[in-house]
N, C-alpha and C positions, 0 to 999 in steps of 0.2 A: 425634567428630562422627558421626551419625547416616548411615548411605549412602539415599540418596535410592530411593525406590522408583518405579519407571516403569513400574508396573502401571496399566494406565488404570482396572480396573474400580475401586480403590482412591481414587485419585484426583480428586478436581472435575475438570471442563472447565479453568477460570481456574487448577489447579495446575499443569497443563503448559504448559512452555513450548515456543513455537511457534519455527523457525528463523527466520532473518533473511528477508527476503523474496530470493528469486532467482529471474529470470525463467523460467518453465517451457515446454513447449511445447506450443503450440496446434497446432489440423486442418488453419490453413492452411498452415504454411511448416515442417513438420517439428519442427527443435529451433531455430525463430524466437523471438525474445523474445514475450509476448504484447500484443496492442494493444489492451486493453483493463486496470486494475487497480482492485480495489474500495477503500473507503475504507480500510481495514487493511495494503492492500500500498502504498497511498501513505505512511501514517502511518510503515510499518518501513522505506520509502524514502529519506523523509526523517528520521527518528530524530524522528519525535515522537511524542505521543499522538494516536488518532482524533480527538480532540475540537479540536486544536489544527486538524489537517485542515479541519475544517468552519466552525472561525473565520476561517480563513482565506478560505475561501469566501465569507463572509458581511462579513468585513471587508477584504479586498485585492481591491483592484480587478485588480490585474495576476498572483492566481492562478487558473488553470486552473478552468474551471466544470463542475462534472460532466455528464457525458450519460447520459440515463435510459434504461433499457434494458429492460427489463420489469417492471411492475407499479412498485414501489415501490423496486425496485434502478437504482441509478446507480455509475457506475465513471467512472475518468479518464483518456481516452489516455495513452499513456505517453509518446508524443512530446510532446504538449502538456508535464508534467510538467516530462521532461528539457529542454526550452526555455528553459523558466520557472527552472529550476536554473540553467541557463546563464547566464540574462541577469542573474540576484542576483553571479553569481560578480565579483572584483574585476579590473582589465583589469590584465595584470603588463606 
């Protein structure tokens, strides 16, 4: 087997893989989770694809609608999110 080379210049964008999403830290709160995520760190939140994110928008009424932020970017509280995770979970 071939050893993987993790040279970026080598490489496309789309051949690296990117880590699982874990919450980084923002200006306000030190090493606070961040309250705000773009469409991509909900998708690796939830283990789906972007595209599945945005169905969901477009067809569930009871997930999280995005909030627009500048220009043409929108992201998704992450409280909203984990709520919305919550409330799918089964009661034990």
């Amino acid at each position: 087997m071939r050893p993987i080379n993790h040279d970026r210049r080598l490489l496309g964008p789309s051949m690296i893989r990117t880590p699982p999403f874990t919450p980084a830290a923002n200006s306000f709160g030190g090493n606070s989770a961040p309250l705000i995520a773009s469409d991509r760190e909900v998708a690796r939140l939830l283990g789906c694809a972007r595209a599945t994110v945005w169905r969901a928008v477009h067809t569930d009424d009871s997930f999280p609608r995005p909030v627009r932020l500048l220009g043409r970017r929108v992201g998704w509280r992450i409280s909203e999110i984990e709520a919305w995770l919550a409330a799918r979970e089964p009661a034990h």
